[in-house]
Every structure is written in structure tokens, then in C-alpha cells.
C-alpha atoms as one frame of an Amber mdcrd trajectory, in Angstrom:
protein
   0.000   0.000   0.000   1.293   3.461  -0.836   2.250   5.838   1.470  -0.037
   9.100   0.277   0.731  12.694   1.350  -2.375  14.754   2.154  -2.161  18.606
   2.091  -4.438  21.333   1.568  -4.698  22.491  -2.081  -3.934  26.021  -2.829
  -4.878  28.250  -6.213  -1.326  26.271  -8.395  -3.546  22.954  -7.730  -6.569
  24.333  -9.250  -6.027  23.274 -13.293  -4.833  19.772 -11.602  -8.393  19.407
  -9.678  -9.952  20.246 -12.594  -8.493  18.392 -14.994  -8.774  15.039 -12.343
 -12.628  16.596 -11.607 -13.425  15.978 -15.238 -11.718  12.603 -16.166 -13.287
  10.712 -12.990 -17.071  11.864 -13.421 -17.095  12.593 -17.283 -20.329  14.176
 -18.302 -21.425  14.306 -14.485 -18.606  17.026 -13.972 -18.954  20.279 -12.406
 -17.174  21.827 -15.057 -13.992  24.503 -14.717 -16.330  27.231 -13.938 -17.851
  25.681 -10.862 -15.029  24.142  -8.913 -13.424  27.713  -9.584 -16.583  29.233
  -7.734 -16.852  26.458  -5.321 -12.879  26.069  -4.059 -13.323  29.451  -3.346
 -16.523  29.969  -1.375 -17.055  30.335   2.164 -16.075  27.488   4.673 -14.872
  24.972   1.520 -11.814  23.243   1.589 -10.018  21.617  -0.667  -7.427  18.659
  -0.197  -5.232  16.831  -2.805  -3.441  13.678  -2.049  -0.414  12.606  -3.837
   2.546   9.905  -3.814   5.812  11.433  -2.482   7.157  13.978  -4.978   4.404
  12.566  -7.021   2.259  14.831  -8.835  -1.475  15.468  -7.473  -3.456  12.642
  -8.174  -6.572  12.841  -6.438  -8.870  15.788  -4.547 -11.058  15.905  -2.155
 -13.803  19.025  -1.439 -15.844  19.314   1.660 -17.426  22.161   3.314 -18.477
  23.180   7.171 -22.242  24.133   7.691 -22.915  24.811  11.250 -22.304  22.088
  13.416 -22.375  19.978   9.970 -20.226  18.879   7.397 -20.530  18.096   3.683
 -18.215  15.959   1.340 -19.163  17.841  -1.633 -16.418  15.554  -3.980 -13.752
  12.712  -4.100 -11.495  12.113  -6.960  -8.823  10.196  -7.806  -7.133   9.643
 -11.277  -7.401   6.027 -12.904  -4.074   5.101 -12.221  -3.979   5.939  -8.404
  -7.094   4.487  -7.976  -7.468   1.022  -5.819  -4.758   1.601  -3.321  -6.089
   3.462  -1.010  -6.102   7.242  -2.433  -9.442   7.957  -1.621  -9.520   6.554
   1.868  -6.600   8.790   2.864  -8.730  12.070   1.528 -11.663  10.814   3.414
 -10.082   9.991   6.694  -8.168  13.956   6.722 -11.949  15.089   6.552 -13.010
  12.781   9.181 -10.051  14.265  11.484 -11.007  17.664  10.378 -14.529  17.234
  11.063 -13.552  15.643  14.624 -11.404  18.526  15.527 -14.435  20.978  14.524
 -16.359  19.097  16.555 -19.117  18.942  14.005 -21.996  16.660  15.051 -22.160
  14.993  11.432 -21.038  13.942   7.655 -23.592  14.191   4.831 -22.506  13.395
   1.247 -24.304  12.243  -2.021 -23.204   9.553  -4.104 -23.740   7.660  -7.405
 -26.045   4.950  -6.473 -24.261   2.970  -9.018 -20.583   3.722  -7.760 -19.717
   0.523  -5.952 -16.387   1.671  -5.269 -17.372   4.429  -3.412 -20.530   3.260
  -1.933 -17.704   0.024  -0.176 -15.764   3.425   0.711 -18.145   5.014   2.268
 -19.968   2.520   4.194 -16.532   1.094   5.848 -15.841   4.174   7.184 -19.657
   4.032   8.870 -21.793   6.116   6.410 -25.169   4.863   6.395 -28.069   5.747
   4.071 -30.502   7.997   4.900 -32.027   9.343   1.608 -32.190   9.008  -2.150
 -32.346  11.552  -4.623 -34.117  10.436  -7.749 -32.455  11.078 -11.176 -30.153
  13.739  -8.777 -26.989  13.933 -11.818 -27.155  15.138 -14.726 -26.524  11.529
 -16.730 -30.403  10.629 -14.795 -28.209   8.174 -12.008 -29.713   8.367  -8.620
 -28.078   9.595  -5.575 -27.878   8.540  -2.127 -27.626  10.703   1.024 -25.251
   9.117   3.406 -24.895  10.397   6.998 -21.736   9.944   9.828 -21.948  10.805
  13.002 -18.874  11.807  14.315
């Protein structure tokens, strides 16, 4: 298993997310314009994750809302993906989120992403709603809640 580094991203990571933000989710992408917007707006941070003196390879977006949290995204190029990328991004939110104190984690996800879905649910998010037809490719989404 690799070693990953975790750091917060700042503005020279921003054509890397977006570039990454676009290969993993295709035509369910935010597009350029709105990770510009939403990297920047109030009480959002942004992560990337990558191998040593790697380059980025994966990103991860969440966002404090009162004594909440939301993981608005999780990315990770195809060829980082499987080894444990992801899980690193999610458990620096999960320690940021604990440090803030906040009473919970809400996300949505692909109901048809497996991957993330096994992700999620090992590190104890559990259902607690479905969005119908919630992307823009007509997928459903499920709402998935941690307590911290």
C-alpha cells in the first residue's frame, strides 16, 4: 500500500483538480467554472493527495455548515485508484470534522458507484435518503450520513 501525502490544495492545484474533476465523473462534472466558484466559497476546503514527490493525483472538497459537514467531492485519477487514495482524503476530513467538533457527515453519491458506496460505508456512512435522477446523466443519488 502506498504511502499518500495529504495537504491542503492552494490556487497552483486548481487546473490539476480540474483536470482530475473531469476525467473521474465525465459528463457528471462540475465543469472549470464551478469548482473555480466552489474552491473558493465560504467554509470549503479543498485537499489533494499525492505519492511522495508525485504529482497530485486525487482531490477531495468538503465544506463546514454549522455544526455539519458536507463531502461535496472525491477524486482520484485512474491510475492511483485502488490503493487506497481515496480513503486517505476521506479519513483527513473525518479528522477535520472531529477537531471541529461537528456533530455529522452528509454526502451524495452515485447509487451505481460501488467503489465508493464500499468506501463510504466502511468508514460508517449509512443511508438515509435518495435523490431520484439527482446527476445530470439521470443516475440516482444517495444521502449518506456519519456521526462523528
Amino acid at each position: 500500500m502506498s504511502l499518500w501525502i495529504v495537504r491542503g490544495a492552494d490556487e497552483n492545484d486548481l487546473e490539476t483538480i480540474i483536470a482530475i474533476e473531469a476525467r473521474a465523473f465525465g459528463t457528471a462534472s462540475w465543469g472549470a467554472e464551478s469548482l473555480r466558484s466552489g474552491i473558493t466559497a465560504p467554509y470549503v476546503t479543498a485537499l489533494v493527495a499525492h505519492e511522495s514527490e508525485g504529482p497530485v493525483e486525487g482531490f477531495a472538497l468538503w465544506r463546514r455548515l454549522g455544526e455539519e459537514g458536507e463531502i461535496l467531492s472525491i477524486a482520484v485519477d485512474a491510475p492511483a485508484r485502488g490503493r487506497g487514495m481515496a480513503k486517505a482524503l476521506l479519513a483527513e476530513i473525518i479528522v477535520a470534522a472531529e477537531a471541529l467538533r461537528l456533530a455529522a457527515l452528509f454526502l451524495e453519491v452515485d447509487a451505481g458507484n460501488a467503489p465508493a458506496l464500499a468506501l463510504y460505508r466502511k468508514a460508517h456512512f449509512a443511508d438515509v435518503g435518495r435523490r431520484k435522477r439527482y446527476y445530470r446523466n439521470g443516475a440516482d443519488a444517495l444521502v449518506l450520513r456519519r456521526a462523528i
